[in-house]
Each structure stands twice: as structure tokens, then as C-alpha cells.
C-alpha positions as CSV (number, residue, x, y, z in Angstrom):
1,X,0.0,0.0,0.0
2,X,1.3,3.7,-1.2
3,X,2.4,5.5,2.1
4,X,-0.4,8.3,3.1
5,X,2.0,10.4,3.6
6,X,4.0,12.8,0.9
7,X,6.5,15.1,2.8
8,X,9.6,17.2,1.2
9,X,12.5,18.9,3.6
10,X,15.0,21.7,2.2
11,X,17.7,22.5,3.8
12,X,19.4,26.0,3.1
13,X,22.3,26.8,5.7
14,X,21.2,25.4,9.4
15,X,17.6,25.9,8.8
16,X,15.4,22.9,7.5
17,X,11.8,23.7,5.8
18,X,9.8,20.9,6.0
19,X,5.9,20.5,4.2
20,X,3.7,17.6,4.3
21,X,0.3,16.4,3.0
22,X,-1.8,13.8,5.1
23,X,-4.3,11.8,3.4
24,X,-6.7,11.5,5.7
25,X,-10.2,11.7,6.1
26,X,-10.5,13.2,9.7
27,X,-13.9,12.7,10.4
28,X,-15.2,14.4,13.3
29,X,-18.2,12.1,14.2
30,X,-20.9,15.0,13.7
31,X,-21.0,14.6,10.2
32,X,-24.2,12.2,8.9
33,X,-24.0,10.1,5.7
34,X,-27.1,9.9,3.2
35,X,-28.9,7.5,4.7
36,X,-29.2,10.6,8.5
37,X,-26.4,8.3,10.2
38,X,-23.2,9.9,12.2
39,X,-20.0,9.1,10.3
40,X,-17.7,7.6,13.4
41,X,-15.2,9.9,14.5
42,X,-11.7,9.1,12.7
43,X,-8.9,11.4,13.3
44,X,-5.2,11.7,13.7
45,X,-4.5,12.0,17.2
46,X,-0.6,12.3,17.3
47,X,1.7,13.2,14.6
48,X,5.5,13.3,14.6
49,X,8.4,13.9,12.6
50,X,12.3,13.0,14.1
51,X,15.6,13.9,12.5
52,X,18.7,12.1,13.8
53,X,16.6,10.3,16.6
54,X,15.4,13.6,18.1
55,X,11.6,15.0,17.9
56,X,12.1,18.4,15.8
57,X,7.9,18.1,15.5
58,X,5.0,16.4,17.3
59,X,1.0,17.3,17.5
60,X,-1.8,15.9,19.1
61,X,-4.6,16.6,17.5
62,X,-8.9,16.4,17.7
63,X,-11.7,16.3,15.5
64,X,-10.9,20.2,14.4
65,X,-8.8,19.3,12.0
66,X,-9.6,19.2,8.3
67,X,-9.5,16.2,6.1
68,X,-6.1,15.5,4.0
69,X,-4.0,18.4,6.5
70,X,-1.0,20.2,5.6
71,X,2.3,20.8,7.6
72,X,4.6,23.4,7.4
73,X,7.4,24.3,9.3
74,X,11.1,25.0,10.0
75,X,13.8,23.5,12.2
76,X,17.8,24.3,12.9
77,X,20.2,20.7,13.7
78,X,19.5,19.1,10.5
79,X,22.0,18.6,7.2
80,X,21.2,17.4,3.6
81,X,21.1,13.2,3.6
82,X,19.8,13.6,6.8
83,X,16.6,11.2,7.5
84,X,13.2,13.0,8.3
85,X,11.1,10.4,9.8
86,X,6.9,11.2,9.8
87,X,4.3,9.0,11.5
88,X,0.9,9.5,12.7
89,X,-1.4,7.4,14.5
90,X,-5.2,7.9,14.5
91,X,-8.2,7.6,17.1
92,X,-9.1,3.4,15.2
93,X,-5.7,2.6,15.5
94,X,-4.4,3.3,12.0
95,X,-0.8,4.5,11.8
96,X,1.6,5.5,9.0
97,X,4.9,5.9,8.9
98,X,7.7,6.9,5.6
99,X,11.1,8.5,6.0
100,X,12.3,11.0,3.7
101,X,16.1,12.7,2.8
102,X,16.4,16.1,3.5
103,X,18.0,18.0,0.1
């Protein structure tokens, strides 16, 4: 199965730029299907990105999220070949993880 997750990282001089898309549906459980049902609640409750064993980034997050979110943001430590490591986990137990190399 193709990873979830698509995530770049640039680095230019000690700073490291990092974006990433989710695919996710992040359902908050208020939502009703065609049929007058709820839709379940399924969310990402804890996302994290490492870099050379250290947490540069982590979120927990709720139902206020939207579906398929987008991360942006910088950190200082990192070099180019370094690995960026992203995983989430989400509120059924679902989890992704994929590792990228910072250019």
C-alpha cells in the first residue's frame, strides 16, 4: 500500500523547511451520511516527525482538523542526507509511517 503520507525537507544553511500532505479523512463524528447516520469519528491523534533520533515536530490533534491536512514548518540541527522520519497514528488505530532525505 502507497504510504499516506507525501513530505519534502530543504535545507538551506542550518535551517530545515519541511511541508507535508496527510491523506486522511478526519472525520469528526458529527457529520451524517445519506442514509441521516453519524459518520464515526476518525482522526489523527498524534503526529511526529524526528531527525537524527530527536523530535524536531509532534501534534496531538482532535476532531478540528480538516480532512487531508498540511504541515509546514522549520527546524535548525538538521544537514542534507539527513533522514526525516513522519508517522501519525489515529483515534481506530491506523498508523503510517515513511522516512524522507532532506535535500
Amino acid at each position: 500500500m502507497a504510504s499516506s503520507i507525501r513530505v519534502r525537507a530543504t535545507a538551506n544553511g542550518d535551517i530545515t523547511e519541511v511541508q507535508a500532505l496527510i491523506q486522511h479523512p478526519m472525520d469528526t463524528g458529527l457529520v451524517k451520511d445519506a442514509k441521516g447516520e453519524a459518520i464515526p469519528a476518525h482522526f489523527i491523534q498524534r503526529l511526529k516527525f524526528e531527525c537524527n533520533g530527536k523530535d524536531v515536530f509532534f501534534a496531538d490533534w482532535g476532531t478540528a482538523v480538516s480532512k487531508d491536512p498540511y504541515v509546514k514548518f522549520s527546524f535548525k540541527g538538521a544537514k542534507k542526507g539527513d533522514d526525516l522520519k513522519v508517522s501519525w497514528t489515529d483515534s481506530k488505530g491506523g498508523s503510517d509511517t515513511t522516512t524522507a532525505k532532506i535535500s
